[in-house]
C-alpha positions, -999 to 999 in steps of 0.1 A, spaced: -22 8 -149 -22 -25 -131 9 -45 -126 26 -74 -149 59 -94 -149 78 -70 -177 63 -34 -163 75 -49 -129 111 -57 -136 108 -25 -160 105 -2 -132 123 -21 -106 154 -11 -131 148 21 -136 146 29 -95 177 15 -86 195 34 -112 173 67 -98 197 76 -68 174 107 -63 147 87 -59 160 61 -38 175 86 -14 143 108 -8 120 76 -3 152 57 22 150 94 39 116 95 45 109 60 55 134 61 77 119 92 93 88 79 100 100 47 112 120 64 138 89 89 147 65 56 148 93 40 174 94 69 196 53 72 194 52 34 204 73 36 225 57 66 244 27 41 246 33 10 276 0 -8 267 3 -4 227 12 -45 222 -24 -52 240 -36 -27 216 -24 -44 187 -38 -75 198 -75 -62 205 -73 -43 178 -66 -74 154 -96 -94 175 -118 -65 165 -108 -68 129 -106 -103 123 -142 -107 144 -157 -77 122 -147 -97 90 -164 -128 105 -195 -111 106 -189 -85 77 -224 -91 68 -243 -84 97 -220 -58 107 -224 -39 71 -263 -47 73 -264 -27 107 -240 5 90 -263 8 64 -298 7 87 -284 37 111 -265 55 84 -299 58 59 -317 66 89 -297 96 98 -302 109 61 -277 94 43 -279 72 8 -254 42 6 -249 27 -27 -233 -6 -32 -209 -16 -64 -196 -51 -72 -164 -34 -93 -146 -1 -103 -172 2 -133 -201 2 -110 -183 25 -83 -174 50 -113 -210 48 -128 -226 53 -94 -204 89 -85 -204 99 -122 -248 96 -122 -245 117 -90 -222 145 -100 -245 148 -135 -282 149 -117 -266 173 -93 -253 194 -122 -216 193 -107 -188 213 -128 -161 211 -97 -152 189 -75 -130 188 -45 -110 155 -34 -97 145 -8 -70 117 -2 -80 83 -9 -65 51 -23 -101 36 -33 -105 65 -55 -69 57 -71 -78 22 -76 -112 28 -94 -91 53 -114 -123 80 -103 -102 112 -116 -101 98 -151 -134 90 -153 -151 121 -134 -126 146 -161 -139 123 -191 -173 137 -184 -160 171 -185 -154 176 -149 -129 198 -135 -115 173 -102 -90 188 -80 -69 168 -55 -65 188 -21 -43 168 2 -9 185 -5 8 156 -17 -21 147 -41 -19 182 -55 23 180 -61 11 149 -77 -18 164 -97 6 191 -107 30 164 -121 4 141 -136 14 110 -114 1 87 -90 10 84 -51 38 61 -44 34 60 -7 -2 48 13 2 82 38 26 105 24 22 100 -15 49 119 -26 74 106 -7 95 103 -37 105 133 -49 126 160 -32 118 194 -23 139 207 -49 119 185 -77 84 202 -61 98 236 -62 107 235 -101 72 221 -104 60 249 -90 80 273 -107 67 254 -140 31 250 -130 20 284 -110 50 306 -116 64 305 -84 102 310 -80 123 283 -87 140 286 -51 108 291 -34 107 274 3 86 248 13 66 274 30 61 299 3 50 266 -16 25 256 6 11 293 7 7 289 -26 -9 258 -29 -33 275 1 -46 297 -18 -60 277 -50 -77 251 -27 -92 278 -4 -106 292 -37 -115 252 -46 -134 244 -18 -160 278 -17 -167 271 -53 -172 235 -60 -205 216 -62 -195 182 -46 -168 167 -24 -152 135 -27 -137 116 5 -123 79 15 -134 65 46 -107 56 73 -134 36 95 -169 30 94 -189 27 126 -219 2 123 -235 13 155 -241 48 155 -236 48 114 -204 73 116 -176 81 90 -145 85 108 -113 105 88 -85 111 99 -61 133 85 -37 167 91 -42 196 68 -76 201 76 -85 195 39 -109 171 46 -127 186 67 -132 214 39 -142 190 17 -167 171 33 -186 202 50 -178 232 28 -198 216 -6 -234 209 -12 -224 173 -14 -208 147 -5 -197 116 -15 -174 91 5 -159 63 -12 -154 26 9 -140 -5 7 -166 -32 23 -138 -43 51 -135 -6 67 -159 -13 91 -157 -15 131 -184 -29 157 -187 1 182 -179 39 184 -162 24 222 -140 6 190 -122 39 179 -102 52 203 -80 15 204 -78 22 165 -68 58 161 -39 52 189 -26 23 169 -32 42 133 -15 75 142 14 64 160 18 38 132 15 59 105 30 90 115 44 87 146 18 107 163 -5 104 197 -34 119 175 -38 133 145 -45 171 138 -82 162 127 -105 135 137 -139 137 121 -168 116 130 -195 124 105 -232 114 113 -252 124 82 -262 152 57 -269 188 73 -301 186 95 -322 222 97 -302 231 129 -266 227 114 -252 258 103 -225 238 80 -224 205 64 -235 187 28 -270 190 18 -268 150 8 -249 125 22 -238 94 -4 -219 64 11 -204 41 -21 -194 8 -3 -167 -11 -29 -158 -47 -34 -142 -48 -65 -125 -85 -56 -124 -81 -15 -149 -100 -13 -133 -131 -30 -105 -124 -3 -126 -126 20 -138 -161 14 -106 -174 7 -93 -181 48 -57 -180 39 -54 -140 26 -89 -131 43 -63 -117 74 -50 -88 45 -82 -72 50 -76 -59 85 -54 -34 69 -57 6 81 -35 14 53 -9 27 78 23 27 56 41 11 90 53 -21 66 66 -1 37 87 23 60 101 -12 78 105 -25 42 140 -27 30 124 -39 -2 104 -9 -4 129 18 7 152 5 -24 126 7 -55 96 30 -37 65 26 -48 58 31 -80 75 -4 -91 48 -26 -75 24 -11 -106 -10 1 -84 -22 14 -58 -13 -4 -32 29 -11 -29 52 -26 -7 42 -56 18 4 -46 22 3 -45 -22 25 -76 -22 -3 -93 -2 -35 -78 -15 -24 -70 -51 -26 -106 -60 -57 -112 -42 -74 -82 -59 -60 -87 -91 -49 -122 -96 -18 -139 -90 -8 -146 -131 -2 -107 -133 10 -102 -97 34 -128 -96 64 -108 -91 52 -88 -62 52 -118 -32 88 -125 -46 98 -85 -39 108 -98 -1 135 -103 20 112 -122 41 131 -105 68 94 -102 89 95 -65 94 64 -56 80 47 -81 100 62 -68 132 52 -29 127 18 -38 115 -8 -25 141 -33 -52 138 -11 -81 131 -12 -96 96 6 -120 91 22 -104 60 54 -131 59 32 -156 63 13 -142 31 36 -136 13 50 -172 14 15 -184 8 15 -166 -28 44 -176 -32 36 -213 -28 5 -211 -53 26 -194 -81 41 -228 -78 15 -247 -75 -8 -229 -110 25 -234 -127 32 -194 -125 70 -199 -119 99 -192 -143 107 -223 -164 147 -220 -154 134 -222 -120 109 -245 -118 141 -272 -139 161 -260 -117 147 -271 -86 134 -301 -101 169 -309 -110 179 -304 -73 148 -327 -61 165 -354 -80 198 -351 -78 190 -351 -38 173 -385 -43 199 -400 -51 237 -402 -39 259 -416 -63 249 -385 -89 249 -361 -59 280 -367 -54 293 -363 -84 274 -333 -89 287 -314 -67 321 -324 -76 314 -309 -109 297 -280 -95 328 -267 -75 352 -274 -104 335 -246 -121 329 -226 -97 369 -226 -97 364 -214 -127 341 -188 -120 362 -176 -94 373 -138 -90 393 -131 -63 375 -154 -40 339 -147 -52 319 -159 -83 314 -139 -115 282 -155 -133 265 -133 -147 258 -154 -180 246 -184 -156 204 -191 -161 189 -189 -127 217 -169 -110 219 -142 -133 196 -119 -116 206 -132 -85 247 -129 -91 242 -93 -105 231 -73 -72 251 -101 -50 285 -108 -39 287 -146 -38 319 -161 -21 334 -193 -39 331 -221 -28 363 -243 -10 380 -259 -33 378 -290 -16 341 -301 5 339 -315 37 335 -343 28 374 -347 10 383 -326 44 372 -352 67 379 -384 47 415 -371 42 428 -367 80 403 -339 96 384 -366 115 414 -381 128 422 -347 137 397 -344 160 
């Protein structure tokens, strides 16, 4: 499903009248804003990390080519196969081929936005597959038949109350079960998943073009199941995820843990070199590497948004959100919510169905503050903004209404009296000292969530021509 005007403002609606939902996502944002404070905190030289770690990136995406060129040399000549797909129909053609002349029937998957935003699942079960998600909070949201709303913890909007009747509804366990008896539960399908599927299916947090290295990162140890316990494996990329050096990583994962969930490391680091060699007593018999555009490339040549693709899909800017943290995720309408989506939504999609998402800001600058290699989100944000203007994107009352305020600024005489008329209605408007305008164009929306004080009845202007500048 990819986002539009009405599904946006549809949504939006619905999660401000969903207190539940509002309450577990402002609970767990706030959470792991605290725990990425205290991790940063615990961390003296983590600003110079930020800043060498945005060098890295923005240098890696000013040499994307030679640097992807060199990944692909040293990770086919450790064994592996990369393939290379334009858009979401090549990338889904290219795994489907490879599950069929493999003869796959299962398949394992672990966490990955790339795979959401190709819509892989879909595809891989139309051709009779059986595809099951094992990062916990994918499987809640397997279980539920819904997508993540949350970059790193995907089900960050439901309560542990809502995953228990799930549960109970789904594998018969008791409706009061504790999060631990859920878990165990949970345990013991994917354990049974990963000995018996053909092929496993993985993101890629960072690739090294060096030594030719997937790096993931993650904390059940699902992962690691699923790229070593199957005889294949197939890891899904987005073209920017690359880094110069192994000597790289270390800068990266201190900034991406503590970012994302407040921690020093994470419970698993793996650094995969290849396919099984004859010495290896575990591993994937083949190796597949799908490298994705599907429109990144187009941000990168534009040198206003190219900056969005130094993303490490964190989550720091949607926990700092307070945008986010009132409507969660599933409002934005894809993959990618909150500042990061309001930012790379458009560029990926196109800003005529987008629109909506750059103006879903405070502008309050706290994404751009958290984020660990400095994007310049605000900034970003403002820019959409300004070229929804500019391709004549903007609502109609708006785009009268400001023109009426560039000429009524022009000139004086009408300003004046303007105004004059505007604050005798606002009189009119007035309810106990604040405006009630909720049939007004253009501040409708705006009146509706907002207390807005009445104006004086009399402007400065009368103040200080009758006696206040005498006054003084």
């Amino acid at each position: 499903m990819k986002p539009t005007t009405e599904r946006f403002l549809a949504h939006t609606e619905q999660a401000l009248r969903n207190a539940e939902l509002r309450g577990a996502v402002q609970r767990a944002t706030a959470l792991l804003a605290e725990r990425r404070r205290e991790a940063v905190a615990s961390k003296p030289d983590f600003e110079d990390l930020r800043e060498w770690c945005a060098a890295v990136k923005a240098h890696t995406l000013d040499y994307l080519d030679r640097y992807l060129a060199q990944l692909i040399d040293v990770f086919e000549g450790r064994g592996g196969k990369v393939h290379f797909a334009a858009d979401h129909r090549e990338a889904l053609s290219i795994v489907t081929e490879l599950c069929q002349s493999y003869g796959v029937r299962r398949v394992v998957k672990a966490k990955s936005m790339l795979s959401e935003e190709i819509g892989l699942n879909e595809a891989l079960q139309g051709i009779g597959l059986e595809v099951i998600e094992t990062d916990l909070g994918e499987y809640i949201l397997q279980l539920a038949n819904e997508v993540p709303s949350h970059i790193i913890a995907p089900v960050v909007h439901k309560t542990k109350e809502q995953i228990a009747r799930l549960f109970h509804d789904k594998l018969g366990t008791p409706g009061d079960a504790t999060p631990e008896v859920l878990a165990a539960r949970a345990r013991a399908i994917l354990r049974e998943a990963f000995l018996t599927a053909e092929l496993g299916i993985s993101g890629v947090n960072f690739a090294v073009a060096d030594t030719g290295s997937l790096v993931l990162v993650e904390n059940e140890g699902n992962i690691r199941l699923t790229t070593s316990a199957p005889r294949f494996h197939v890891a899904l990329m987005g073209l920017e995820r690359v880094i110069p050096r192994l000597s790289d990583l270390p800068a990266f994962l201190a900034v991406l843990t503590r970012s994302a969930t407040g921690q020093k490391i994470t419970s698993y680091v793996s650094v995969i070199n290849g396919p099984r060699q004859p010495a290896d007593t575990d591993g994937p018999e083949a190796l597949h590497l799908v490298i994705v555009d599907n429109g990144r490339s187009a941000v990168l040549a534009d040198p206003k948004l190219r900056d969005a693709l130094r993303c490490i899909r964190c989550g720091a800017c949607l926990n700092s959100c307070p945008v986010y943290q009132q409507i969660g995720g599933h409002a934005y309408g894809w993959v990618y919510p909150g500042p990061i989506g309001a930012v790379l939504d458009p560029g990926l999609l196109g800003l005529k169905s987008t629109k909506l998402l750059p103006q879903a800001s405070s502008l309050c600058g706290a994404c751009g503050e958290v984020c660990p290699v400095k994007i310049p989100l605000p900034e970003l944000l403002i820019e959409h903004r300004r070229r929804s203007v500019e391709q004549g994107l903007a609502a109609t009352s708006e785009r009268l209404a400001i023109g009426a305020f560039s000429f009524l600024a022009q000139h004086p005489a009408l300003w004046s009296g303007s105004t004059a008329l505007g604050r005798g209605l606002s009189q009119l408007l007035n309810r106990q000292g604040y405006l009630s305008g909720a049939w007004l164009p253009v501040l409708r929306a705006w009146l509706k969530e907002r207390d807005f004080p009445a104006p004086a009845k009399r402007s400065f202007t009368q103040l200080w021509r009758g006696g206040l500048r005498d006054e003084k």
